[in-house]
N, C-alpha and C positions, 0 to 999 in steps of 0.2 A: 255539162257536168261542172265545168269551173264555175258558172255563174250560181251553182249549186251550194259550192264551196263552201261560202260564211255560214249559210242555214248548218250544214253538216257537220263541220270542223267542233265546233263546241262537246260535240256525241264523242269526240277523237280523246279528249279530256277526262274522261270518267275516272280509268285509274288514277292521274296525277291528282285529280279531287280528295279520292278515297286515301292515298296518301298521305296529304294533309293531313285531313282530317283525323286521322291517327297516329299523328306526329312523326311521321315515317321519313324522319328529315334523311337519311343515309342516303334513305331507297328515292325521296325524289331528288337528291341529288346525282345520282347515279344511272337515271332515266337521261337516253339521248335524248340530245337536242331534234327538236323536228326540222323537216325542209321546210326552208325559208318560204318557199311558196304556201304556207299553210300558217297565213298570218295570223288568225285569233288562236290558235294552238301553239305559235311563237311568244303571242303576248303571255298565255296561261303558263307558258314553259319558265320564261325568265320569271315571272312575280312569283310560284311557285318555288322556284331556286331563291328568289331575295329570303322569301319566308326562312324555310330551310335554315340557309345561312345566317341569319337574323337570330333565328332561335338556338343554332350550337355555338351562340357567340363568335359567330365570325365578322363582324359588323365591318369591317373594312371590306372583306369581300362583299357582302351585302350586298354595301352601297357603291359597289361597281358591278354589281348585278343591276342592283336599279337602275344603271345607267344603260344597261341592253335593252331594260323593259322600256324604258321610256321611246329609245330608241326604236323598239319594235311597233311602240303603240303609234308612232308617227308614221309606219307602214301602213295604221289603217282607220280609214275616215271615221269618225264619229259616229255616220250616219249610217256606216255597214250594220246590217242586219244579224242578230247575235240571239237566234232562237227569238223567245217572244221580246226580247228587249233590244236595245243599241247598240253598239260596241261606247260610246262615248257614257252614257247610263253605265256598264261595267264597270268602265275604266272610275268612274267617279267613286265607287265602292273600294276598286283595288287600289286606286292610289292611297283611300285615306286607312286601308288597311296596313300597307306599306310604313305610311305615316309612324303609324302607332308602332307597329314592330320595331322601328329604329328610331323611336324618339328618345330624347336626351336622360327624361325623366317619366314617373309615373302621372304628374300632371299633363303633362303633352300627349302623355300616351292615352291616356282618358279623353283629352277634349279631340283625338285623331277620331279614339273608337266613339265619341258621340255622331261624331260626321259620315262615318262608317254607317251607323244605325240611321242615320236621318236619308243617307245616300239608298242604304239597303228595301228603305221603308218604298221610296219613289219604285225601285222596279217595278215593273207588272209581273204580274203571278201568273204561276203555273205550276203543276203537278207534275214531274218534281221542279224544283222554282232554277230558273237559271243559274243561280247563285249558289254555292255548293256550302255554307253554314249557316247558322242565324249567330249575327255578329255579336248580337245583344249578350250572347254567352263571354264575349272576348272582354265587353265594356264590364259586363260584370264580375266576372273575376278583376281586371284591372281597379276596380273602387275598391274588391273585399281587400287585394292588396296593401288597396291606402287607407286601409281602415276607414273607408265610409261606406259602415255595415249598412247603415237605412237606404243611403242610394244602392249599392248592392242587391238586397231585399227587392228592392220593386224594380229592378231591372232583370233580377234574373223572376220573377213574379210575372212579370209583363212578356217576358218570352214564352212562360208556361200558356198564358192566355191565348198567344199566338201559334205557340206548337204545345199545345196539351201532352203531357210527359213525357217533354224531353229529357232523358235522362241525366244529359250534364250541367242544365238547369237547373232540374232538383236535386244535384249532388253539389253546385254552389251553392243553393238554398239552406240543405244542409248545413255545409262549412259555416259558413253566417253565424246561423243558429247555434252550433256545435263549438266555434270558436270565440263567438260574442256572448253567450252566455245569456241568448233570447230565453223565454219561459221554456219552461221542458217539455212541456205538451205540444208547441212547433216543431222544436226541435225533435221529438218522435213523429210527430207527423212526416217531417220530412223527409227524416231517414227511411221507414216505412214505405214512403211513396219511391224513393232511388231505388229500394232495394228490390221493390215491385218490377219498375221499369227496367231494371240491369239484371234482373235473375238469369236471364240466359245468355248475358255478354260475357265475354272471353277475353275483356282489354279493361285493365285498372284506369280510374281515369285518375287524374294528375290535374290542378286548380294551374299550374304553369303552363301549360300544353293549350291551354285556351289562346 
């Protein structure tokens, strides 16, 4: 069963994912810590906690979170097997997700989440994919922030290609259009298409929450 362990451990993660991804920064901070013996769900625990803290402006704690995950990730080899990918393949996505969450400025934070998407691109797929977002969502709100609507545009465009209506995709798409003052006939297209894809969500989505 232990040599079982790393294939399994990832399955252990679901909720903290689900978290995230719904900005449920209280609730994963308030998730116990796991037994140390249960290293890829220790690395998931602490980078989950930086995020977290990252995003409710705690950036001092954060960045002594990051100092566990780092610490945790040298609990385990590169070459441990991490469902269909690596642990060292993750880790190359999470750090540069990390990156971005605590950089200085919105240009560092852009050129982290490029490294994010180019890291993201290398995993191997699977249904559902190891990787519990599509980053391109993070890169592209980060540009519409800095007002570079065109790169915005085809990054959250290039995500739609790869995941066909995703819905926080087309609701940056949207924003873009909506806020830049694209032709009007985009901008109802894209509206149309969000509001397609979200008619039966229950969660506002927020362009900062990316």
């Amino acid at each position: 069963v232990m040599n079982d362990m790393p294939m399994v451990e990832p399955f252990g993660a679901k909720k903290t994912w689900v978290l995230l991804r719904f900005a449920k920064w209280d609730e994963v901070l308030a998730e116990p810590l796991p037994d140390p013996k249960f290293k890829i769900l220790t690395v998931i625990s602490r980078f989950s906690r930086t995020v977290a803290l990252a995003k409710k402006g705690s950036k001092a704690e954060a960045i002594k979170e990051r100092q566990a995950y780092n610490a945790a990730k040298k609990e385990l080899p590169a070459n441990t097997q991490w469902l269909y990918n690596t642990a060292g393949k993750m880790f190359a996505v999470m750090d540069a997700v990390l990156d971005a969450r605590l950089a200085p400025d919105i240009n560092a934070a852009i050129f982290a989440w490029r490294r994010a998407v180019d890291n993201e691109d290398k995993l191997n797929s699977d249904e559902p994919a190891d990787w519990y977002y599509p980053t391109r969502e993070s890169l592209g709100a980060a540009l519409f922030k800095a007002k570079l609507t065109e790169q915005a545009r085809a990054i959250f465009r290039d995500d739609l290609e790869k995941n066909p209506n995703n819905g926080r995709s087309l609701y940056g798409l949207f924003l873009v259009y909506r806020t830049y003052g694209r032709d009007e006939p985009e901008a109802l297209v894209a509206g149309r298409q969000f509001s397609d894809a979200w008619e039966k969500a229950d969660v506002q989505l927020n362009i900062d929450d990316y």
